[in-house]
C-alpha positions, 0 to 999 in steps of 0.5 A: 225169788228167795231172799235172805238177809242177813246182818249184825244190827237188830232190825225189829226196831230198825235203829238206823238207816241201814237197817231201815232201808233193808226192811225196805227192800225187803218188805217191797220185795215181799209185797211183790211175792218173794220169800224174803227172810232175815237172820239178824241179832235180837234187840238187847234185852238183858236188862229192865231198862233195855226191855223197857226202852224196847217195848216202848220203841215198839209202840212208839213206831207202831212195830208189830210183831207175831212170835211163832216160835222159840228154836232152843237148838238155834238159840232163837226166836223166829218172829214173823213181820208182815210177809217177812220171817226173821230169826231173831238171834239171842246170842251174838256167837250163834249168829253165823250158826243160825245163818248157816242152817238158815241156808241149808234150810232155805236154799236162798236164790240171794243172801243180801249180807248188810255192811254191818259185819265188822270182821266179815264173817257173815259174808265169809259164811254166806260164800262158804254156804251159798258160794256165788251168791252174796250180795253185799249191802254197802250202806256204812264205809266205817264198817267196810274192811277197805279205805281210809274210813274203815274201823277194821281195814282187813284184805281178806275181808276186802276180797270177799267183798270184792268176789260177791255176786253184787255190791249195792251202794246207797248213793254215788259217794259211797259207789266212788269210795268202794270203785277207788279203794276196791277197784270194783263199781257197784250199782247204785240203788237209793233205799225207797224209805221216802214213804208216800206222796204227798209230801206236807209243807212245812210252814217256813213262818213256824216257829219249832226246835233245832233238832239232831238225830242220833246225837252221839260223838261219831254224829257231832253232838259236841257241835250240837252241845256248843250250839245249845249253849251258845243260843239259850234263847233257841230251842234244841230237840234230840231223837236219840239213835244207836250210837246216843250213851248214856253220857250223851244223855247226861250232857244234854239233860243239863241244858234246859233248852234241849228236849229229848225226842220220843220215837215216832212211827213216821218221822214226819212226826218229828220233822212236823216240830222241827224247823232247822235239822242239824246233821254235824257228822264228824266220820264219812256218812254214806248218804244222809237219809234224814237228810233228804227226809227233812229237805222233802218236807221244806226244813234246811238242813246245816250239815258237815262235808263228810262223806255223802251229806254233800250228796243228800243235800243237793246243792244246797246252802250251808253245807259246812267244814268240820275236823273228821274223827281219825283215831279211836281209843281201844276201848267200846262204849256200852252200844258196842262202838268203838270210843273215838277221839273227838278234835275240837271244832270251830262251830263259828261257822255253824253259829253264823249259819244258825243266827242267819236262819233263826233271824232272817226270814226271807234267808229261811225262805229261801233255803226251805224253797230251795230244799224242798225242790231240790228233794222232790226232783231226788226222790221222784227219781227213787223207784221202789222196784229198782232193788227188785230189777237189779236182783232179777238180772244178777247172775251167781258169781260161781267161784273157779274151783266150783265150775265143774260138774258139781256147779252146774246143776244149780247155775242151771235151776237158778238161770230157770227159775229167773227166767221164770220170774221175770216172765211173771214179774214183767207186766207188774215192774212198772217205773214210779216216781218216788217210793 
């Protein structure tokens, strides 16, 4: 097959776990022989600052990348990572133009839009480019144009969602938000960023940091501060992700038992220092990535009750209440998000949750068992071939006006060439557990 994905988030380095679990996808779905293709932004750049945090990002993950050329006509950069080429697009206007040639050029069997498309215009393109056969990645609900969690509610939005070829959800709380508030059941397809087996036990007797990922407001870092404060005597570490401001910087410089983490290739490296996770999201998560990363490896996870955390965590202990973000000021920070109004919190809850984790051993036990347990039995669920599957037996969604004699030729070459694929793909699509 011919794969092009397309988004409005960087992906080389990936700063999240959509643009995470795309690679993913991708590279699998590269290793099995496809010509898989992104066209996404350029990482910012524009200052010495932002160029610096790049190139450490880069070596930091162990990220490699080969130019092969600058397009001036496009206005970017095609890179090539492993087996995958992507057109790294240097000015955010030209996104949907590169997109379009890209199409015309490519002739992609799928075009695999990301949710990160505020306004939908990617996916607009890619209908009007490749009519039928989008394929809408549903990884954040804040970014979809439905439902109450929804930045940018917008019906025509809505309908070009709801005509795609596919829709993918990362989880079932996601499936259930987009089946209640569209009215269409997507399959659910789990990214396989779990890296390879074995999973390394963390000693439940070592001692480590309290440590958030992305810590940002939309994240709960007003929880995270209140908790650094109240327990100076515990140390905190934050790994800073897409949404971290500068602001955000600042206030945790000012606490001396909060360590700012480095990037690491494998977040293991991180988790290996790390004896409690805290995931205090005040806006519905899709799933909680890191979540189920840090349970595989024995460290209990203190999350909120939005969105899908409830999901990641499996059943297990302290999943705690929080007051979600509902408004958001007309004004974006310097990552391009909108401010939100952040509602005081009662972090009792989360304190109680702490010292009992901190201070009691066999509490700790308990919970790093049962994490572990409960992720080992998720993840060996999670089979890496199952996006590849799910793409092999989609049919193009020919729109009504195109079913005459002009959208016959390619519903024909497509069904052929599936056929084909699939004849030579059968004997090497063999269940695994885990990913």
């Amino acid at each position: 097959m011919r794969i092009l994905l397309t988004s409005n988030a960087a992906h080389v380095p990936p700063r999240g776990g959509s643009t995470r679990s795309n690679l993913v996808w991708l590279e699998h779905l590269a290793s099995r022989g496809h010509d898989c293709r992104i066209v996404a932004p350029a990482a910012a750049r524009d200052t010495p600052e932002r160029e610096a945090r790049l190139r450490a990002d880069l070596e930091q993950q162990g990220i490699r990348v080969q130019q092969i050329r600058t397009d001036a006509r496009l206005g970017c950069d095609v890179l090539r990572k492993g087996e995958i080429t992507l057109y790294a697009v240097r000015e955010p206007g030209r996104l949907r133009a590169v997109l379009a040639d890209t199409i015309r050029e490519f002739a992609p069997d799928w075009v695999l839009v990301s949710s990160e498309d505020l306004g939908q215009v990617l996916l607009a393109e890619a209908e009007r480019a490749a009519p039928g056969r989008a394929v809408y990645l549903a990884h954040t609900p804040q970014m979809f144009p439905f439902g109450p969690a929804s930045l940018h509610p917008r019906p025509a939005g809505a309908e070009l969602v709801r005509r795609a070829a596919g829709i993918v959800a990362i989880g079932h709380y996601t499936a259930g938000y987009i089946e209640k508030h569209l009215g269409r059941r997507p399959a659910v397809i789990h990214p396989p960023v779990y890296g390879p087996r074995p999973y390394a036990r963390r000693d439940p007797k070592a001692g480590g940091l309290i440590t958030m990922v992305n810590p940002c407001a939309v994240k709960g870092i007003s929880i995270f501060l209140a908790l650094a404060r109240r327990f100076p005597q515990y140390r905190f570490g934050a790994l800073r992700g897409w949404g971290t401001t500068a602001a955000d910087f600042s206030a945790m410089r000012e606490l001396s038992n909060v360590t700012l983490l480095a990037k690491a290739r494998h977040i293991e490296t991180v988790l290996r220092d790390t004896k409690i996770l805290l995931m205090p999201s005040l806006w519905a998560e899709g799933f909680g990535l890191i979540v189920m990363e840090a349970m595989l490896y024995g460290v209990p996870v203190v999350a909120s009750d939005q969105g899908g955390l409830p999901e990641a965590k499996m059943g297990t202990r302290y999943v705690l209440p929080v007051r979600p973000i509902e408004r958001y000021r007309t004004v974006f920070d310097e990552n391009r998000m909108p401010v939100p109004v952040v509602p005081e919190q009662d972090i009792e809850p989360w304190a109680q949750a702490l010292e009992e984790l901190m201070s009691d051993a066999e509490a700790y036990r308990r919970e790093s068992d049962a994490a572990r347990e409960a992720a080992m039995r998720f993840v060996s669920t999670v089979r890496a071939e199952a996006f590849e599957e799910y793409l092999l037996g989609l049919e193009p969604r020919v729109p009504e006006e195109r079913r005459g004699a002009s959208a016959r030729p390619y519903e024909d070459l497509a069904r052929e060439r599936r056929a084909l694929l699939v004849s030579k793909l059968r004997g090497r699509l063999r269940p695994t557990g885990g990913g």
